[in-house]
C-alpha positions as CSV (number, residue, x, y, z in Angstrom):
1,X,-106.4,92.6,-116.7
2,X,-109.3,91.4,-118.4
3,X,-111.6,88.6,-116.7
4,X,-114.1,87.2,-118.1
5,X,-114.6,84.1,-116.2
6,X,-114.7,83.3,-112.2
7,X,-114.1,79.7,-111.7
8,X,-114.6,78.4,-108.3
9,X,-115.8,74.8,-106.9
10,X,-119.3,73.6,-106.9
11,X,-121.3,71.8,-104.7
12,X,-121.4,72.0,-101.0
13,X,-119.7,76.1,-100.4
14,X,-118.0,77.5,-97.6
15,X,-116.8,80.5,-95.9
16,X,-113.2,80.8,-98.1
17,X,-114.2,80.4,-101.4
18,X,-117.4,82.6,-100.8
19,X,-115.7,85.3,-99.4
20,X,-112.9,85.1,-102.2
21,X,-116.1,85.4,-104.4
22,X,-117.2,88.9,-103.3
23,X,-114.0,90.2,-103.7
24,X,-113.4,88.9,-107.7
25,X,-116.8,89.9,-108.3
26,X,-116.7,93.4,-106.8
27,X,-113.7,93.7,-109.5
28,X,-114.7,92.2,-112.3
29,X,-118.6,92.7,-112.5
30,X,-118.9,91.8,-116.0
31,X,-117.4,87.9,-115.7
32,X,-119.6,85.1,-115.6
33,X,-119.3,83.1,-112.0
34,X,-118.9,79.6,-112.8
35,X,-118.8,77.0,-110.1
36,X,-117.9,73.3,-111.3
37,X,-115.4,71.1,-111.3
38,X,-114.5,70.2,-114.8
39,X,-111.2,69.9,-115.6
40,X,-111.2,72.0,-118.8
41,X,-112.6,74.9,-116.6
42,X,-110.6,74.6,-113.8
43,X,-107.3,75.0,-115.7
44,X,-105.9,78.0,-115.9
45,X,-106.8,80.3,-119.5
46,X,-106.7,83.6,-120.4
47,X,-109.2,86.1,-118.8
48,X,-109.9,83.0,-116.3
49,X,-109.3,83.1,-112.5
50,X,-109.3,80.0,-110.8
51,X,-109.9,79.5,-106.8
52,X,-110.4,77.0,-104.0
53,X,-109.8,74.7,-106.8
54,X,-107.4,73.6,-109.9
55,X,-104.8,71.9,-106.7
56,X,-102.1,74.6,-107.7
57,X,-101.9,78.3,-106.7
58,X,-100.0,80.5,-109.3
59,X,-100.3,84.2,-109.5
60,X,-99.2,85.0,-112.7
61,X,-101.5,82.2,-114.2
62,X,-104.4,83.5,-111.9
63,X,-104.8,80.3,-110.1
64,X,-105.1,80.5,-106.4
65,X,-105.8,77.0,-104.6
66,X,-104.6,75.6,-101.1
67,X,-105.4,71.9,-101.3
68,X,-102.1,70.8,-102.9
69,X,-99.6,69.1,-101.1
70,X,-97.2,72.1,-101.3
71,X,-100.1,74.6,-100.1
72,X,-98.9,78.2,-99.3
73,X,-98.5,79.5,-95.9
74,X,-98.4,83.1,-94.5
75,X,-94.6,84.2,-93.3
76,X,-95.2,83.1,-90.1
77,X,-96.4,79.6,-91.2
78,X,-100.0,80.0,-91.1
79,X,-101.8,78.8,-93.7
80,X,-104.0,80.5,-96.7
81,X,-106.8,79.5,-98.1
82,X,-108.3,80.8,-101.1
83,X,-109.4,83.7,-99.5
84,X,-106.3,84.8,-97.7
85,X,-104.7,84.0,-101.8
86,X,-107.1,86.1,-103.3
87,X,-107.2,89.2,-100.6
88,X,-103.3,88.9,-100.6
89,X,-103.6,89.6,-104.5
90,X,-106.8,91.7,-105.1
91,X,-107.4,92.9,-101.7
92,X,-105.7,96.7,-102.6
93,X,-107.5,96.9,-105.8
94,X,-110.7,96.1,-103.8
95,X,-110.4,98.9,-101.1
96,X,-109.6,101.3,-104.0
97,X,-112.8,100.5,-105.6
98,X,-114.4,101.1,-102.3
99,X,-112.8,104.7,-102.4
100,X,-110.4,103.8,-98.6
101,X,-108.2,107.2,-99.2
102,X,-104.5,105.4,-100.6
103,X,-102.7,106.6,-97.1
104,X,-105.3,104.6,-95.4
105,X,-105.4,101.4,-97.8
106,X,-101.7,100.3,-96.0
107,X,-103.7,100.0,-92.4
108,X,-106.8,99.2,-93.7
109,X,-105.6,96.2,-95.9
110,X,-103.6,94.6,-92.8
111,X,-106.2,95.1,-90.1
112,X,-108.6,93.2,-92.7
113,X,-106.3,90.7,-93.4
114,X,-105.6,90.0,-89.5
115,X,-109.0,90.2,-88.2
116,X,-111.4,88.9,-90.9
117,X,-109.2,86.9,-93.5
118,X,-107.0,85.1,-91.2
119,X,-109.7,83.5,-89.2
120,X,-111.6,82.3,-92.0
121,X,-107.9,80.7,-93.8
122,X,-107.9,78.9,-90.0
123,X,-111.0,77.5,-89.6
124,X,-110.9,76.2,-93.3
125,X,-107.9,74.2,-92.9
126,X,-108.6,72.9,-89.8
127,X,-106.4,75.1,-87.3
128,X,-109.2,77.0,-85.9
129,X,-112.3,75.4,-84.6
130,X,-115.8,78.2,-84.3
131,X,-116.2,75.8,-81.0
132,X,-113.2,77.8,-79.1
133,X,-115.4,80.8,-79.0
134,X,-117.5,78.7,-76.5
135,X,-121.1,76.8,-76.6
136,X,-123.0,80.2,-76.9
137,X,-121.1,81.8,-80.0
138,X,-119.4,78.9,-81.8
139,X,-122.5,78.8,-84.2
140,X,-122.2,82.5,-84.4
141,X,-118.9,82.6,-86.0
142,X,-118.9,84.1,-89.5
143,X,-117.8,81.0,-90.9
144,X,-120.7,79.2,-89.1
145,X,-123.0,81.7,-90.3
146,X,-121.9,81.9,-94.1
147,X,-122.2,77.9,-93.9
148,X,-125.2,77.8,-92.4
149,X,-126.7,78.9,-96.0
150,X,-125.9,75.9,-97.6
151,X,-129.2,74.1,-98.1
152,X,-130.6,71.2,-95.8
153,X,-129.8,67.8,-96.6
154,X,-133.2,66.7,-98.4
155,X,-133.3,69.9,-100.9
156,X,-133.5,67.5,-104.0
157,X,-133.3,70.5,-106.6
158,X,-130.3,70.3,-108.5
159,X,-129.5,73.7,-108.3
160,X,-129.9,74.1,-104.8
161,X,-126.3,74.4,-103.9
162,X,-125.6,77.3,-106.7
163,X,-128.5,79.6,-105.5
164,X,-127.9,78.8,-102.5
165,X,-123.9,79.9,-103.4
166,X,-125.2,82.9,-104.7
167,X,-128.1,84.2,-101.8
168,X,-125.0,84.1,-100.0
169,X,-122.8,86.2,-101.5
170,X,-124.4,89.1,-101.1
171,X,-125.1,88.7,-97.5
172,X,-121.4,87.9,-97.4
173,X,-120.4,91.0,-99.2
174,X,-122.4,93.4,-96.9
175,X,-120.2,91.5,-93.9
176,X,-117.0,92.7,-95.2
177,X,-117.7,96.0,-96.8
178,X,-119.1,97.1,-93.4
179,X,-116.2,95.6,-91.7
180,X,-113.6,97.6,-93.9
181,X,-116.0,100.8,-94.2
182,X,-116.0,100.4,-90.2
183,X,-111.7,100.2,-89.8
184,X,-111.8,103.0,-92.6
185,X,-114.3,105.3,-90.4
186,X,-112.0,104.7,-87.6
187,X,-108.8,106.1,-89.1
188,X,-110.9,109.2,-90.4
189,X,-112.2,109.7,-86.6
190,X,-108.9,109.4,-85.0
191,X,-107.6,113.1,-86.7
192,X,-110.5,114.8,-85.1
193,X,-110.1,113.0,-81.7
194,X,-106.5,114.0,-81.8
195,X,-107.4,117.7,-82.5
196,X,-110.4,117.0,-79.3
197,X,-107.4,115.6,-77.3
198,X,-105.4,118.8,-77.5
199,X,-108.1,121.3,-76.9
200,X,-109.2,119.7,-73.7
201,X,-105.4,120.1,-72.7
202,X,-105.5,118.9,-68.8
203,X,-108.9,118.8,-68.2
204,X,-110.7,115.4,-67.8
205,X,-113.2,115.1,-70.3
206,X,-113.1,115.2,-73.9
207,X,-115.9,117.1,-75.9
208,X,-116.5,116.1,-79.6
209,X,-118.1,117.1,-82.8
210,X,-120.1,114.3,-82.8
211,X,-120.4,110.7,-81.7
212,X,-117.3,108.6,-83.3
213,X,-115.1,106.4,-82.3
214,X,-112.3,107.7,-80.1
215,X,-110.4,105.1,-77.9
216,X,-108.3,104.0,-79.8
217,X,-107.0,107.4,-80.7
218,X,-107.0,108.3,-76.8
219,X,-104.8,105.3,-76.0
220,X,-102.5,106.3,-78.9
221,X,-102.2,109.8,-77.9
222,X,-101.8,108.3,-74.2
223,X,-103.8,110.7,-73.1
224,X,-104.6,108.5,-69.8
225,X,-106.5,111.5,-67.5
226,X,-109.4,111.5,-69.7
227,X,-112.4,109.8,-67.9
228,X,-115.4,111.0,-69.6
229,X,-116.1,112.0,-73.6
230,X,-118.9,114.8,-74.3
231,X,-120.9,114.1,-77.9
232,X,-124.2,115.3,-79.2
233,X,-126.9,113.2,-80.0
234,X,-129.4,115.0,-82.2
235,X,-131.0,117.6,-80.2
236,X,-129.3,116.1,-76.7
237,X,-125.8,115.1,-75.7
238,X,-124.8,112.4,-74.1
239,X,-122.1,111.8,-71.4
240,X,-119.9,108.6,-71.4
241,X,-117.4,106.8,-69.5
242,X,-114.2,105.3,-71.8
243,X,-114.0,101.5,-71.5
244,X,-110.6,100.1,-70.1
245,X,-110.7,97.4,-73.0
246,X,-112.2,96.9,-76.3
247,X,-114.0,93.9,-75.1
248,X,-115.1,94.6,-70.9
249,X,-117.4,97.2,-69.7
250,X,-114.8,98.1,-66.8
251,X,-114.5,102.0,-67.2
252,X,-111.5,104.2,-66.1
253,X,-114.3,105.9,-64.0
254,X,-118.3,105.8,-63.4
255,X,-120.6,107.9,-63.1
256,X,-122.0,108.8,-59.4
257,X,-123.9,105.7,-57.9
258,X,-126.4,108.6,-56.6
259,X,-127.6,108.6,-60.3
260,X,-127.6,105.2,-61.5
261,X,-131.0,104.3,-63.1
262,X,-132.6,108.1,-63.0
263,X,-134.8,109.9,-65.2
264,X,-135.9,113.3,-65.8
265,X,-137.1,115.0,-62.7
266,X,-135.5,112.0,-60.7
267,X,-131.8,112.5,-62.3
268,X,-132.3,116.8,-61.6
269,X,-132.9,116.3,-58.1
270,X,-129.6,113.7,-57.1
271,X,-127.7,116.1,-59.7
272,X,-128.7,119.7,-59.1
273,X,-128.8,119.9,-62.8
274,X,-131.3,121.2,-64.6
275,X,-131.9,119.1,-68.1
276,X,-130.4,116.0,-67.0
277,X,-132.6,112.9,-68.6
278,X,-131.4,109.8,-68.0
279,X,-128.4,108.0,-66.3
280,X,-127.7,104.0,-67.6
281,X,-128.3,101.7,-64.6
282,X,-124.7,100.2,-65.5
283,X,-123.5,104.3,-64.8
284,X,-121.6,104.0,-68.4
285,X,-123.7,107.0,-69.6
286,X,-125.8,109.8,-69.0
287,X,-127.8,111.9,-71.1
288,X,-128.7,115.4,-71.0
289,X,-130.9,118.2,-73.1
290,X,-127.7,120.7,-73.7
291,X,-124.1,121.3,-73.8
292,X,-124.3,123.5,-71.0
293,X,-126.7,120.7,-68.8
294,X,-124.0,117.9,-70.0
295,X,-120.9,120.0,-69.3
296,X,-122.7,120.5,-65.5
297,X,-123.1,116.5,-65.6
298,X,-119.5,116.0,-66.4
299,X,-118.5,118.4,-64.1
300,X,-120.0,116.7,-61.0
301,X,-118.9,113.2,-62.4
302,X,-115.1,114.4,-62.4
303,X,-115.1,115.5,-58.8
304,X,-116.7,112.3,-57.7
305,X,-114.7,110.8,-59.7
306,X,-110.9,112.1,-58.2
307,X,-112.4,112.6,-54.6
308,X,-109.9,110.6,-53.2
309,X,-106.7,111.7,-55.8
């Protein structure tokens, strides 16, 4: 398909149409970004795609808009808007041009979709206020942040609103990409976490390559007697407990309360190990100058661990 035009609202942006924006743009670098409302522009042409305006949401006419009274909804009633229209239509093409591997883009599309589109469709039509993430974070919302780019109130230059538009965008883009680059690293970590999983067989702590993410991939592999994980860190390694949920610090063990808050020589005496650095106050992680000194480390924190099993 050839574009040659992006035709979005102007005045006043927000999150939708802005994020809908980095997408188009991403795939059609060579169209012009136009932002008005004029009716001649906002009707549907060919090489033109319309969003977050036009009052009519078409496909095959490339015109995706949710303020009509018929507006679109999800399958399970929730509603779209432009953004959720646009990822729905482009959003393959986009991870494609981002490289995702094609038996990743599946996952990666519908984690996206659920976790960074959806939102965004909810606050914009009113079914999700950034105040029910409480006092402290409900300006830190990613809507509340991509809004909070618009200008201030007195900015009398005409133009204010479209650079404005436009600064934004690309801190925008560098919010999704690293959101999708981040779901995409995940599904490339969880092979070699698997292949960790079944070397450490029975024993209790999992030793890997390198630092990655990994719980997921333990709770999918169920692999529920693991209590610490094993990574180097440059020249060190480091010793860590594995979180109980994605959003708590409760682990499925500590480390020893003898080490909690030790460095160096300190941490070598309550541990009897030689190369042992540094234990987290919080006793989530330990670090140590070797494999052998962190294998020691993990050792001790195991037994301390299942004393009472």
């Amino acid at each position: 398909m050839s574009v040659t035009q992006l035709v979005t609202h102007s005045g006043a942006f927000h999150a939708d149409e802005l994020m809908s924006s980095v997408i188009l743009t991403r795939l059609f670098p060579d169209s012009t970004l136009i932002r008005t409302r004029d009716r001649d522009l906002t009707t549907p042409a060919e090489g033109r795609v319309i969003y977050d305006v036009g009052r009519d949401y078409d496909a095959d006419k490339n015109i995706f808009d949710h303020h009509q009274p018929d507006a679109p909804l999800r399958e399970d009633g929730q509603p779209y808007s432009s953004f959720g229209l646009i990822w729905k239509h482009f959003g393959m093409d986009y991870l494609r041009d981002m490289d995702i591997p094609e038996h990743d883009l599946a996952e990666v599309h519908g984690s996206f979709d659920r976790g960074f589109v959806l939102p965004i469709d909810l606050v914009d039509n009113g079914k999700l206020s950034p105040s029910t993430a409480g006092p402290l974070l409900s300006d830190m919302t990613l809507p509340s942040l991509l809004e909070g780019l618009k200008p201030v109130f007195d900015n009398d230059d005409p133009d204010a609103d479209d650079k404005a538009f436009h600064a934004a965008l690309h801190i925008a883009r560098a919010f999704a990409e690293a959101r999708i680059l981040r779901k995409s690293s995940k599904l490339r970590a969880e092979s070699q976490v698997m292949e960790a999983i079944e070397k450490a067989g029975d024993g209790k702590v999992l030793e890997l390559p390198r630092g990655m993410p990994f719980r997921s991939a333990v709770l999918k592999a169920g692999a529920d007697h693991l209590l610490f994980v094993a990574t180097p860190r440059g020249t060190e390694w480091t010793l860590t407990g594995i979180r109980l949920a994605d959003d708590g610090f409760e682990l499925r063990a500590d480390l020893p309360a003898a080490w909690a808050g030790l460095t160096d020589e300190a941490l070598e005496a309550a541990s009897g190990v030689k190369g042992a650095i540094f234990c987290h106050n919080a006793r989530f992680i330990a670090v140590a100058s070797s494999r052998d000194a962190v294998m020691q480390l993990a050792d001790l924190a195991v037994t301390e661990a299942t004393k009472d099993e």
